[in-house]
N, C-alpha and C positions, 0 to 999 in steps of 0.2 A: 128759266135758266138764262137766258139772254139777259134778263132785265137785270139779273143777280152778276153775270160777265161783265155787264157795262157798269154796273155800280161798284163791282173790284175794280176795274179801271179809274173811275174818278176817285175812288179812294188813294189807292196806289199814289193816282196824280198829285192830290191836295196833300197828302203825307207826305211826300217829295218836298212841294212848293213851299209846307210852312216848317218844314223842319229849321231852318234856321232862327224864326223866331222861338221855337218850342224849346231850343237849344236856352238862348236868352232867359228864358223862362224858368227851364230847371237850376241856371247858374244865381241866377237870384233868389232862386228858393236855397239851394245849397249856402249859398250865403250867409245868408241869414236867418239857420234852423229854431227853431224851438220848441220845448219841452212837452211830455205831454199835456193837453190842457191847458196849453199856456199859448196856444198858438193863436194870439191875436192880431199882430201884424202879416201872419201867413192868409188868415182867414178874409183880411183887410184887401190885400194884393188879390187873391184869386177871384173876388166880388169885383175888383176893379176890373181885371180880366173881362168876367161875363158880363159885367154892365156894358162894356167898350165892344163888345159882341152880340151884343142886345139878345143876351138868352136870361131868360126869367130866372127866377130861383127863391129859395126861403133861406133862413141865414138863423141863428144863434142856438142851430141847435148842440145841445152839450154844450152850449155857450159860442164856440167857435164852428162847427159843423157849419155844412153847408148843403141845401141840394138841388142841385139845374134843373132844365125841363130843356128837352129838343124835343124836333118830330109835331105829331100832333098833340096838338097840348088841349083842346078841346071836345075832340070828339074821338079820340084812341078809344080802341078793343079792349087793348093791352097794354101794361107798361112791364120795360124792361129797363133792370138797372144797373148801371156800370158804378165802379168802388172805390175810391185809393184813400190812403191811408197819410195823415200829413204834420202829425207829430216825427222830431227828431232824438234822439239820444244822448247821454250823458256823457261824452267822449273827448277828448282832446283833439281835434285835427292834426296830421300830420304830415299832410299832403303840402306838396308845394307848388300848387295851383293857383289863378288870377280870381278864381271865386273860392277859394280856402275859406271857411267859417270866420264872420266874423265876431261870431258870439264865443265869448271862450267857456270853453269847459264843454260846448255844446254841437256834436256833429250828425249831418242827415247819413250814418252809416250805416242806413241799413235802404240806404233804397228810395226814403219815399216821397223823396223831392223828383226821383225818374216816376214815381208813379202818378203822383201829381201833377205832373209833365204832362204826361198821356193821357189824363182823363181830359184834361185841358184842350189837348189836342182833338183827340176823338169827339170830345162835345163842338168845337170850332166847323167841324170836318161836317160833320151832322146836320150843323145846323146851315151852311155855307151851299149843303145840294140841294136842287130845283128838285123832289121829290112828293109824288101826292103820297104822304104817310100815311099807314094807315094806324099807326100807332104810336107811343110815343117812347121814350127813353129818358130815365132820370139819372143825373151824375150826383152820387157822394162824395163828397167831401168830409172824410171822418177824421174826430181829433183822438187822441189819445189810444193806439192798438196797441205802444209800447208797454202801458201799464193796468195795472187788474184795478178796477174790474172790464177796461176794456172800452170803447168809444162804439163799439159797436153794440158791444148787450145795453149803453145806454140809451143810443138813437132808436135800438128798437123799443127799450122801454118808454119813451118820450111818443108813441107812435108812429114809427119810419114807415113800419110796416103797414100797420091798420090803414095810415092816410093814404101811400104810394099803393095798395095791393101790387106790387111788381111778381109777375108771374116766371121770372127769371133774374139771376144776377152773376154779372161777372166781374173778377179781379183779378189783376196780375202779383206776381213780386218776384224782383232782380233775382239771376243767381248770376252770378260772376263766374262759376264755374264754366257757365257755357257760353261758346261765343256768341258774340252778336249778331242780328240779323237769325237766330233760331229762337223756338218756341217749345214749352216742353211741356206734357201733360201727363197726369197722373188719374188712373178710374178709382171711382170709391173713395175707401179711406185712404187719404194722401198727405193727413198732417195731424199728429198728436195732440192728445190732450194734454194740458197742465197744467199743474198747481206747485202749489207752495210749500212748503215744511218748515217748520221754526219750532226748534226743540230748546227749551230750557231746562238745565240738568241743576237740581240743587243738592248740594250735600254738608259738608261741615270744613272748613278751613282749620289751617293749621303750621307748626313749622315742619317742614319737610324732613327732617331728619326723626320726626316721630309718627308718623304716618298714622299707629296704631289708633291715638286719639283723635284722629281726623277719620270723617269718609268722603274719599278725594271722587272730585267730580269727571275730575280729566281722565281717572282709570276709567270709570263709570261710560265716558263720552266713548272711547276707546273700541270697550263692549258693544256700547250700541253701533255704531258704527261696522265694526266687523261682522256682528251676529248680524245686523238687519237686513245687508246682504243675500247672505245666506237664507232669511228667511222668505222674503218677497220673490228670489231664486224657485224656492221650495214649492212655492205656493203658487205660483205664475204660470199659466200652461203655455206651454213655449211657443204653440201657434201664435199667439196675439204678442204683438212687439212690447216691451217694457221698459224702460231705462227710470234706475234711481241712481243719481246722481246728489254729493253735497258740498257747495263749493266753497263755505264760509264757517268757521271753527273760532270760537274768542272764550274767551277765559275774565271772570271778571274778577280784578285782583289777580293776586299768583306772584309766582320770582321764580328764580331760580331756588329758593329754600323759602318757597311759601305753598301751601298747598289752596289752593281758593275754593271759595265758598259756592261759587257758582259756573257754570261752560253753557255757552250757547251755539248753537249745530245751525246753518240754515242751508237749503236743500230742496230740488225738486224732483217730482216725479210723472210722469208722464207716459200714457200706452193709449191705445185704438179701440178700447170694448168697457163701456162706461160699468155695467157690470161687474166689470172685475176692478175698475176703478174703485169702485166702491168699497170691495171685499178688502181690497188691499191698504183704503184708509184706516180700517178696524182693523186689520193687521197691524200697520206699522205699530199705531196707535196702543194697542195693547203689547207687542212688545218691546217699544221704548218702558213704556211706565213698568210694565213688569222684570224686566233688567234692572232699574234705575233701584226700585222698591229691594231686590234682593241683595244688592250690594248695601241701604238702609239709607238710599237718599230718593229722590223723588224726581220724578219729571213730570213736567207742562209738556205736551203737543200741540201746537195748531199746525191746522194742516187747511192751508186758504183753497178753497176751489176755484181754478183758472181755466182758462178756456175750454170748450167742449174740442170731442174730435171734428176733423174740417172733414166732410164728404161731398164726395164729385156725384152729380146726379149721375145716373148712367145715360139719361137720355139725351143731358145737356152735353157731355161728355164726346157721346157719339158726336153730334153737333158742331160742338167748337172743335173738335179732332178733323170731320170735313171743311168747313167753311176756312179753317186756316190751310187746310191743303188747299186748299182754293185759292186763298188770297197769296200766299206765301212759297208755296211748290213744296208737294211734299217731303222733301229731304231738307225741310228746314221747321219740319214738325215734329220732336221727339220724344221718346216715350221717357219717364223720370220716376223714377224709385220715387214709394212714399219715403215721409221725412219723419222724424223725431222732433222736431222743433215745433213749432205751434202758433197759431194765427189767430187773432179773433173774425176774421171773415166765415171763422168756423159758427159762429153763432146767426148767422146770415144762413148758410150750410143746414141749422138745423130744423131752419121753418121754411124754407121756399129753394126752388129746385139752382142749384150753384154751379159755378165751375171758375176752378184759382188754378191759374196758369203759371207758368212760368216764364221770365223774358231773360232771356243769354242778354247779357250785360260786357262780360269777359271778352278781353283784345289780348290774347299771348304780346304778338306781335310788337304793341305798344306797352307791355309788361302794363297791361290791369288786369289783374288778376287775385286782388287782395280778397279775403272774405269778408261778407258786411257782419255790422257790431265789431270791428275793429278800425282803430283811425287813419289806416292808409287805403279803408273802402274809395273806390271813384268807380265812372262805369262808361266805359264806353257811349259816347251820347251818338250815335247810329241807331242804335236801340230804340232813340227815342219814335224815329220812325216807323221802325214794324211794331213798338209798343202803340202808338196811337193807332194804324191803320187795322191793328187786330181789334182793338175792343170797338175800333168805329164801323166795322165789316162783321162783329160778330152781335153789334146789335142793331144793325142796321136791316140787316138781313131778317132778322125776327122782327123791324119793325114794320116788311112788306107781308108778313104772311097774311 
């Protein structure tokens, strides 16, 4: 306990002393975002990072990925590994800030230039203490979480796993909802699964004032929409969370007095028990096209699978829930409803023992307060320091057992 007292201590310290550069660090990453899988100048800057920090690393995985080494890098028990996510979004900026994007069309609104920040930090931190390790710690550097199939189901298809065996991992991501300088945590199932829906309705075109000769696709879209509702409702047992949601409706052709040939639906859906995941793709599935068929026109479904559910090990759980009381005081530890949104850290989640935190980002105060994936997201850069001192105190600690 003592040797873990003094080690929160020098963390604390060194998370004090470089926050100013860490600052620097995320404004340049905010800066200058990019897309998923296209993060090559991101990939470029944070290699220069750990070169200038003399911590080792492998480089071009997924092209852009990246992954450190701290700690004992020769003779480790165990490896433990910390995560962040470093593609940016398809957004406009509309902050009016001294590091506002300068790529147009493209903003880090969801966070993961603060999370990049911190693994940055936390591997600095890591590697900077006079400690006899007894094992080591690897930092991911993943590209692409924003899109499917995911940066993470491909580092591990690439072998992330097989090579690192890491017998642990952790990762954060912003909520703005909570202030800064908090932490929040969620047991179990804490993040939904997702996928896709891309419905294509075809029927017969026509002019609108004669409908009878047409079979109109838009009535048809209408149906499905309202019925399918009701039917994944029906079918859903209400214990396990479910949301179908469809946010995109087009029409190919059409007028005002044309009736078109074709409607295209695109739409997600997402819940917490693969199980019924499943049941409920053969549901939609059969009743789109069965709607479609009765009315005497036809539908295509694909339905993409996306992220698995994200689960908190229980044991990692217990764990990073002490050790941030530890580092943090516990009234800066809190508990956080599972989410409906969805992570690919969840595929991390479903092979080796996890836990995805949360970092309050949110200043009322200084009115930040926006939610990320919108372009007035920014985050309180405080954060950046209990973001680094958490993940470098919660595998630091696993790297003396």
């Amino acid at each position: 306990m003592a040797n873990e007292l003094h080690l929160k201590e020098l963390i604390r310290e060194k998370a004090a002393g470089l926050l100013p550069d860490i600052i620097k660090i995320r404004r340049h990453l905010h800066a200058h975002p990019e897309l998923s899988f296209e993060e090559f100048k991101t990939s470029e800057y944070i290699r220069n990072i750990l070169t200038g920090q003399q911590i080792k690393f492998t480089e071009q995985w997924v092209r852009t990925g990246i992954v450190a080494e701290v700690g004992n890098t020769e003779n480790y028990v165990q490896t433990i590994a910390l995560r962040a996510d470093i593609d940016a979004l398809p957004i406009q900026e509309t902050n009016d800030v001294p590091y506002k994007s300068v790529n147009a069309g493209v903003m880090h609104a969801c966070g993961h230039d603060v999370h990049t920040s911190c693994l940055i930090g936390a591997l600095i931190i890591l590697n900077s203490l006079e400690v006899k390790w007894k094992n080591r710690t690897i930092g991911i550097f993943q590209p692409g979480e924003e899109k499917l199939p995911g940066g993470a189901s491909l580092m591990i298809g690439e072998g992330l796993i097989d090579n690192y065996k890491p017998e642990a991992i952790f990762g954060l991501h912003v909520l703005p909802q909570m202030e800064a300088s908090n932490v929040g945590i969620c047991p179990g199932k804490s993040m939904a699964s997702s996928d896709e829906i891309y419905i294509t309705i075809q029927g017969i075109g026509g002019h609108a004032a004669m409908p009878h000769l047409a079979i109109d696709p838009i009535l048809i879209a209408a149906d499905v929409l309202s019925g399918i509702q009701k039917v994944v409702s029906r079918h859903a047992n209400p214990m396990i969370p479910t949301v179908l949601s469809f946010g995109k409706i087009n029409s190919i052709g059409g007028a005002t007095n044309v009736i078109p040939d074709e409607v295209k639906i695109e739409g997600t859906f997402r819940t917490m028990d693969e199980n019924w995941r499943r049941e409920a793709h053969q549901i939609m599935r059969t009743y789109i096209q069965n709607t479609a068929e009765a009315s005497g026109g036809k539908a295509d479904v694909d339905i993409r699978k996306g992220y698995p559910c994200l689960i908190n090990d229980d044991r990692l759980y217990a764990y990073g829930q002490q050790k941030l009381m530890e580092l943090l005081d516990k009234n800066h530890v809190l508990d956080v409803p599972a989410r409906m949104t969805s992570e690919d850290f969840a595929y991390y989640s479903q092979q080796i023992p996890s836990l995805f935190f949360r970092l309050g980002t949110g200043n009322r105060l200084k009115k930040i307060t926006s939610p990320v994936h919108t372009s007035s997201f920014d985050a309180d850069e405080s954060a950046l320091e209990t973001g680094m001192a958490a993940m470098a105190y919660l595998a630091a600690c696993k790297m003396m057992e």
